[in-house]
C-alpha positions in Angstrom: -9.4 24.7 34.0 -9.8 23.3 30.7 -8.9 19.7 30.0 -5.5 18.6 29.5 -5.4 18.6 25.4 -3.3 16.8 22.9 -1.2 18.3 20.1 -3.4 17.0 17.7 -6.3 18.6 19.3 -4.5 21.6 20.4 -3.9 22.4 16.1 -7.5 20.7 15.3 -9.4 23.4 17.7 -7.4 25.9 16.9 -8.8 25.5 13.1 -12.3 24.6 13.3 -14.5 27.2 11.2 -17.6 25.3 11.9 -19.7 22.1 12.9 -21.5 20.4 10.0 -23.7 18.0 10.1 -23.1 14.1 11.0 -20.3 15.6 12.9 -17.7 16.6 10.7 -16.2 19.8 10.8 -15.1 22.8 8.4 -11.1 23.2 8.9 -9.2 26.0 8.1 -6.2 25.2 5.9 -2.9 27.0 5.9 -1.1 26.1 3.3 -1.2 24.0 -0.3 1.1 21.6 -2.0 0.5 20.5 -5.5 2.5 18.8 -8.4 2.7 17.7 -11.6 1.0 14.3 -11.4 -2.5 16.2 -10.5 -1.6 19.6 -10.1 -3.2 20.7 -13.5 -6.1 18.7 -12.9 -6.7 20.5 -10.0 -6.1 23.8 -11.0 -7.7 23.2 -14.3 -11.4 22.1 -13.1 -11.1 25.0 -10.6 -10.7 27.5 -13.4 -13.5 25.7 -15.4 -15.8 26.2 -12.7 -15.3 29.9 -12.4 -13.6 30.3 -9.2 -10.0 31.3 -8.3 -7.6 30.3 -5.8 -9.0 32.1 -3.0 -4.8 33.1 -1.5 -2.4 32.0 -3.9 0.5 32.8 -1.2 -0.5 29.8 0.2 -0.5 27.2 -2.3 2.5 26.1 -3.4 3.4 23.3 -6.4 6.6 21.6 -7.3 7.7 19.1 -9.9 8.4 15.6 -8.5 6.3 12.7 -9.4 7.2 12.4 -13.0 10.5 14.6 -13.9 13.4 12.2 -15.0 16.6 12.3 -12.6 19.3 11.8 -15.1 21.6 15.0 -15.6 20.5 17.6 -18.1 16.9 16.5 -17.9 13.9 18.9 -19.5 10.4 18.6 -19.6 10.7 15.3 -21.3 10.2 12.3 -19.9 10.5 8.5 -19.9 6.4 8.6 -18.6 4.3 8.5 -21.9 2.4 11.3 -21.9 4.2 12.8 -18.9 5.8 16.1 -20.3 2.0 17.0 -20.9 1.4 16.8 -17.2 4.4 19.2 -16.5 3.9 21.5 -18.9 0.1 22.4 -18.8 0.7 21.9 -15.1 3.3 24.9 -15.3 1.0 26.8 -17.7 -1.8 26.3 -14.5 0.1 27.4 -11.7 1.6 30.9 -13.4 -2.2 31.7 -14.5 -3.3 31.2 -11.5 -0.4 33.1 -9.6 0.5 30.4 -7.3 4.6 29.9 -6.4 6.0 27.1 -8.7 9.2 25.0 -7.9 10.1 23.7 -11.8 12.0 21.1 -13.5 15.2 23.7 -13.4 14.6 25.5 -10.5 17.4 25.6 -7.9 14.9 24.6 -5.0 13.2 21.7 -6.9 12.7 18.5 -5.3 10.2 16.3 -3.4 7.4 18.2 -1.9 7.6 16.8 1.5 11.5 17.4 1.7 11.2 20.9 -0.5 8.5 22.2 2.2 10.8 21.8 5.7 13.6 22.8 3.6 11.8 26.5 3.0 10.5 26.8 6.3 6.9 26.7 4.5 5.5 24.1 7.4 5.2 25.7 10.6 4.7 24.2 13.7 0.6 24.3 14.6 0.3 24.9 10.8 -2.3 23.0 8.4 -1.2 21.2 5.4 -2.4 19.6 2.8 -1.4 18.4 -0.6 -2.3 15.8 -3.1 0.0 12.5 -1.6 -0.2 10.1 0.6 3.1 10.9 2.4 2.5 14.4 3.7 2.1 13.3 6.8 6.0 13.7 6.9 6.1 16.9 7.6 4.0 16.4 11.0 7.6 15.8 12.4 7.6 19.9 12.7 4.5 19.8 15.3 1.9 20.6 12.2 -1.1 18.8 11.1 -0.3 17.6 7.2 -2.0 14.8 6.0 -2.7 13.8 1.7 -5.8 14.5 0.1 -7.5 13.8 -3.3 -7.7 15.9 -6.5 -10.8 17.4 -5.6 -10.1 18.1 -2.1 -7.3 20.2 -3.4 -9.7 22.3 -5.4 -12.2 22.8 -2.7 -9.5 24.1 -0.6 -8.1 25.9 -2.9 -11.1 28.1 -3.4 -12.6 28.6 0.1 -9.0 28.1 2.2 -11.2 25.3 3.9 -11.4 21.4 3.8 -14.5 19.3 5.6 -13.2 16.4 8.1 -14.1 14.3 10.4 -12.2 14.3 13.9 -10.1 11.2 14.1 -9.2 9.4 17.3 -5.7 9.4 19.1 -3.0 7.2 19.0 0.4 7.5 20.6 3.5 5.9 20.2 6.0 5.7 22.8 9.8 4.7 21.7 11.6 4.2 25.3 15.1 3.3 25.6 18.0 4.4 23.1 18.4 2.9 19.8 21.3 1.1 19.2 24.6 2.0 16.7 23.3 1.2 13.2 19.4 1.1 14.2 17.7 4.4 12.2 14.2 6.2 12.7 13.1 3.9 9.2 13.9 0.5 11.7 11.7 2.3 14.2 8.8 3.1 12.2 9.0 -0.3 10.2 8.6 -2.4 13.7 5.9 -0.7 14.6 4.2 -1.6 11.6 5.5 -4.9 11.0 4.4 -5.6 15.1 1.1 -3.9 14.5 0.3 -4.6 11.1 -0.3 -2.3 7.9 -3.5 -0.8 9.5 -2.6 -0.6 12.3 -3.1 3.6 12.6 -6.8 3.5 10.6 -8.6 6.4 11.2 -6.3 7.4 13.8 -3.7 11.0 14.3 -0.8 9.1 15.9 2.2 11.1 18.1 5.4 9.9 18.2 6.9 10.6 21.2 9.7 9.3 24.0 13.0 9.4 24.7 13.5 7.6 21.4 12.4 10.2 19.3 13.4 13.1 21.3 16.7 12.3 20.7 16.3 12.5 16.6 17.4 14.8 14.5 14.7 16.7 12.5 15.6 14.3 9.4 15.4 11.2 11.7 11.9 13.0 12.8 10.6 13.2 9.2 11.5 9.9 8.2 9.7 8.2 11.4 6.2 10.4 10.2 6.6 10.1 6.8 6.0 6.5 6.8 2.6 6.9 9.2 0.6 6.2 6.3 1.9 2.8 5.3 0.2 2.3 9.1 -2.8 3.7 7.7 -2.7 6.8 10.2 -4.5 9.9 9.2 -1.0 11.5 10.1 2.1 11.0 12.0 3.3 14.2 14.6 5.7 15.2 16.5 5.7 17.8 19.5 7.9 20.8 18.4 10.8 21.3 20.2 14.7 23.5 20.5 15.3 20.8 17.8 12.4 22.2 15.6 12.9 25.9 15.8 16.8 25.5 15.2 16.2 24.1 12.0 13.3 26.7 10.9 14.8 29.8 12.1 16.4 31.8 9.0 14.1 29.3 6.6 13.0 31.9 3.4 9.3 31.3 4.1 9.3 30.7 8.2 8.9 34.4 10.5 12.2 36.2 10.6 13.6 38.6 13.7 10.6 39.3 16.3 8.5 37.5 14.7 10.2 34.4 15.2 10.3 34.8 19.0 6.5 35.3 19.0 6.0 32.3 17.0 8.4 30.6 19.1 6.8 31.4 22.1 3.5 29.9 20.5 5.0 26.7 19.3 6.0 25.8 23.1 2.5 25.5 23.9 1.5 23.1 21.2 2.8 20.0 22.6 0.6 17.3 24.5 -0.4 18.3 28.3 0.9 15.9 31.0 -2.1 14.1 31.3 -3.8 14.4 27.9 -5.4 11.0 26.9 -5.1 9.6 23.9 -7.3 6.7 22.3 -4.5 3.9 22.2 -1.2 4.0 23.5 1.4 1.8 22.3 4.7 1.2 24.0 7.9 0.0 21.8 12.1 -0.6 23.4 13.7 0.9 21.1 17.0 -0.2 22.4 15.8 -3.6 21.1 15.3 -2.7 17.7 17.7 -4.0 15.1 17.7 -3.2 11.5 15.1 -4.0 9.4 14.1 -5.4 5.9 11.2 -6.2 4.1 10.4 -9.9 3.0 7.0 -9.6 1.2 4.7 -7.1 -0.7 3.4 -4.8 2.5 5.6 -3.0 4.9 4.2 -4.9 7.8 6.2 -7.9 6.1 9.3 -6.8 7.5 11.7 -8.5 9.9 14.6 -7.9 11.9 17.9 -8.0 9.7 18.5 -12.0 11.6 15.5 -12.7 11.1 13.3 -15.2 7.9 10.6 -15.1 6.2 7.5 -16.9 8.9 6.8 -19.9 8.9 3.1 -19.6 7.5 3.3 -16.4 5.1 0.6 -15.1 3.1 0.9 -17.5 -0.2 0.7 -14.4 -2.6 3.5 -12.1 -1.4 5.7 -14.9 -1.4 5.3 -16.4 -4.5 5.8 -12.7 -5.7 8.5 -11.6 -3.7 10.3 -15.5 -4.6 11.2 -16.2 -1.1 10.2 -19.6 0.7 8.8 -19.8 4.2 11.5 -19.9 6.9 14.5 -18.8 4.5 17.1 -16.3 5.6 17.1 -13.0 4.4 20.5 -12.3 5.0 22.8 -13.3 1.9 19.8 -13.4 -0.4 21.1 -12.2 -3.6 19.8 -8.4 -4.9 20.1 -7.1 -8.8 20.4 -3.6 -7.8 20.0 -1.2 -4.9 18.3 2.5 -4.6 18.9 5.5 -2.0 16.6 8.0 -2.3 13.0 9.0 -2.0 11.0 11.4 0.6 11.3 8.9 3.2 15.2 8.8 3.0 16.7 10.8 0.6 17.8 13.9 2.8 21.5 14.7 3.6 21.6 12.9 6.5 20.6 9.7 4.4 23.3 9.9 2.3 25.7 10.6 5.0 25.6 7.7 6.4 25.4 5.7 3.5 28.7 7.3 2.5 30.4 6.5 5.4 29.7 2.9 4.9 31.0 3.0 1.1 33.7 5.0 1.5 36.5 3.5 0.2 34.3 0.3 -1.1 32.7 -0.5 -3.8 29.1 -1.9 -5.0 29.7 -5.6 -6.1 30.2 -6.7 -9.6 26.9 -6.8 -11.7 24.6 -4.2 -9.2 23.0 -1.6 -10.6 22.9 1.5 -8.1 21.3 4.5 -8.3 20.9 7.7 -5.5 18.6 10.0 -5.9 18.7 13.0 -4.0 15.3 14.6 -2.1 16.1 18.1 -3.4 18.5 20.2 -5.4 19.4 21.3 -2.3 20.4 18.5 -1.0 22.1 17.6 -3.7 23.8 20.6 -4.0 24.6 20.4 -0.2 26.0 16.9 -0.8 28.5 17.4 -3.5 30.0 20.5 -1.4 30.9 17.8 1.2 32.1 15.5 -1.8 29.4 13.0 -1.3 29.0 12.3 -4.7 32.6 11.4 -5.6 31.8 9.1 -2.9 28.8 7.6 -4.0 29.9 7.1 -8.3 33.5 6.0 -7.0 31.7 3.0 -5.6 29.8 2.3 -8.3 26.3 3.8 -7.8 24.6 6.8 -10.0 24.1 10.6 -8.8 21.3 11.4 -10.2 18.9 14.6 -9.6 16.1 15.2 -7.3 12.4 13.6 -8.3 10.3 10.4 -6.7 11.9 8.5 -10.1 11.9 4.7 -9.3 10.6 5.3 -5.8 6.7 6.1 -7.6 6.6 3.8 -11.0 4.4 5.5 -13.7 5.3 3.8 -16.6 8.8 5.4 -16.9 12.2 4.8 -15.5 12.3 1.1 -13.8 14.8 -1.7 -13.4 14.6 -4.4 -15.6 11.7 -6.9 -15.0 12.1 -9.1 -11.7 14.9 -7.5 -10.7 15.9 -8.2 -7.0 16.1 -4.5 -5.7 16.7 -3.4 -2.2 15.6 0.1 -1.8 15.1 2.8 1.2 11.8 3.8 -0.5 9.0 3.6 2.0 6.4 0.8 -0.4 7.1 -2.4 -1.5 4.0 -3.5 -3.1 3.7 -5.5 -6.1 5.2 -3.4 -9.2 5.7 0.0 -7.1 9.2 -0.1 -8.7 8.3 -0.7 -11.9 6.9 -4.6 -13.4 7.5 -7.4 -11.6 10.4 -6.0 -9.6 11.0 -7.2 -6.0 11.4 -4.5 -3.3 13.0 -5.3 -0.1 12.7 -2.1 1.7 15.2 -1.0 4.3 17.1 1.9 5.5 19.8 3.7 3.3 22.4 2.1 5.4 21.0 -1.4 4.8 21.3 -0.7 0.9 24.4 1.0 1.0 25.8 -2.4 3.0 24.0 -4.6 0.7 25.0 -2.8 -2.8 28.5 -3.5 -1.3 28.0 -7.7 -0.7 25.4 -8.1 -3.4 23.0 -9.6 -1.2 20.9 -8.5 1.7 23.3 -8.0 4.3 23.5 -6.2 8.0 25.4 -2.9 7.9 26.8 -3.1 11.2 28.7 -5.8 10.3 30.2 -3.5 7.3 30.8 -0.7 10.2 32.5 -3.0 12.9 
């Protein structure tokens, strides 16, 4: 008998091509995300060189990174320079035959919210694609992680990518999270408890009763922030849950085919017994929200909680907080739902329910953006929206706007903002602008006092 394996390894050996030397390995990749921001870079050099995309059914692009969100939006932009990169990036991907989600297309959105939302990640899959959080859609049992512009065309043209094998990490949630607790105040307590890198050069698993019992959304948000831990990728064993959402998806198997892959996918998850490198152990049921104080998502705290006692100087001085203060009643300028960390349906759910019926305090500037059309779409059929600009904030249309800052939309300079974006590092929101990340109800809860302030008060 064969050793007991883990998911991570079960995917890895499954797409090994060869050994190379100094022990890295050839991988076989399954499918390609590209967007706007790279994408014709990519594509471009690729063409320059003489070689095609080796299977353009498997490379996918979208455009995310740099579209504008405000209604009736084109191909310009507030980026300087930026409708270049979506237009030669379109000219790019129709020359060379690969499917292209566009600034008007019905199914545009965020790549890693776009992809679960087709059914084009599969459980056991390989994915790849040119940003950092990727590693979201490991939540589907599949092995996603970002990758540079050149990586993207080497694996464009031989279907391949060269790796080394990372070590293990799992992550245990035990317990039951508490009313008002969400999978974004699990993953930031693991980092803030085990700092920013935390997951270097490690594949972690999320697994326990904590994250058994989330949704696929919930799932996706807990990976998708793996890689402000520094993890090669975050996963999570496919499950009922997993194949319920993918079955009927345009791009996952249909009919018999989907009960083969099914019957596939039930193997993939870690044998009882399978060692991993680290394990770490967290109570979730003693998890309360969180916020962010300084310039890294390991400076983050529970909702009650201050700033320490002996922060780093720099973060401070930038985020204009003083060692020991209070976060709660701290005074915001604006507040921001969105992003592909939490700007899925289920996001904006709950941060309805909370301002139903309210409204965002005098003088904050609000803004939701949606992950997708589709979600977008899916929200205003449940009357979200109404919800959402009857209390004050903007509904805008899908895109990574004020999430990634490229030199276009931002708030005004050292604004206060609490967001449910997954960075807070200096200027990610545009100059000088102070991020206190959180989850969507912590925004929605704070838009409403005009300071940072605990949404389960708002709920009691």
């Amino acid at each position: 008998m064969s050793d007991p394996q883990t998911l991570f390894g079960k995917i890895w050996d499954r797409h090994v091509v060869a050994g190379l030397a100094g022990g890295a390995e050839l991988l076989a990749i399954d499918r390609i995300f590209l967007h706007e921001r790279t994408g014709a870079a990519a594509l471009n050099s690729l063409k320059a060189a003489g070689r095609p995309v080796a299977d353009p059914s498997r490379v996918f692009c979208v455009m995310d990174h740099i579209v504008d969100t405000r209604p009736g939006r084109g191909d310009q932009t507030l980026m300087p320079g930026g409708q270049a990169f979506i237009t030669e990036t379109r000219a790019a991907a129709r020359e060379a035959g690969i499917t292209l989600f566009d600034v008007t297309d019905p199914d545009q959105g965020i790549v890693h919210v776009v992809s679960p939302e087709m059914g084009i990640v599969l459980p056991g899959c390989t994915l790849i694609a040119p940003d950092s959080h990727t590693c979201t859609q490991g939540a589907f049992g599949a092995l996603a992680w970002g990758i540079g512009s050149s990586e993207a065309e080497h694996s464009m043209a031989t279907g391949t990518l060269r790796l080394t094998r990372p070590k293990t990490m799992r992550v245990t949630f035990t317990g039951t999270l508490a009313p008002g607790v969400t999978p974004k105040d699990m993953i930031l307590t693991l980092i803030a408890r085990h700092g920013a890198g935390g997951g270097k050069g490690y594949a972690v698993e999320f697994a326990g009763e904590a994250v058994r019992a989330l949704d696929m959304e919930g799932r996706m948000t807990l990976c998708n922030m793996a890689t402000e831990f520094s993890a090669m990728t975050g996963m999570i064993a496919p499950d009922a849950k997993t194949y319920d959402w993918l079955r009927d998806r345009r791009y996952a198997p249909r009919d018999a085919m989907f009960d083969r892959a099914v019957a596939d996918w039930q193997t993939l998850p870690s044998d009882e017994g399978a060692r991993f490198d680290i394990e770490i152990d967290i109570d979730a049921s003693a998890i309360e929200p969180m916020i962010s104080w300084g310039t890294s998502p390991e400076h983050s705290t529970g909702i009650s909680g201050s700033v320490p006692a002996n922060p780093p100087e720099r973060p401070v001085a930038y985020m204009g907080v003083e060692p020991g203060q209070k976060l709660i009643g701290m005074p915001i300028d604006a507040a921001f739902i969105g992003s592909c960390t939490n700007g899925r349906l289920s996001d904006l759910r709950r941060a309805a329910a909370l301002l139903k019926g309210r409204h965002v305090a005098s003088g904050i500037k609000a803004l939701v953006v949606p992950g997708s059309m589709a979600v977008r779409r899916a929200a205003e059929a449940e009357g979200l929206d109404r919800i959402f600009t009857q209390a004050g904030f903007e509904w805008r249309m899908s895109g990574c706007s004020m999430c990634f800052y490229a030199g276009g939309e931002s708030f005004p300079a050292g604004s206060r903002v609490i967001s449910s974006t997954n960075r807070n590092f200096e200027g990610r929101q545009g100059p000088n602008i102070r991020t206190h990340i959180a989850s969507p109800e912590t925004v929605a809860a704070s838009a409403i006092a005009g300071c940072i302030a605990d949404p389960r008060e708002i709920a009691a």
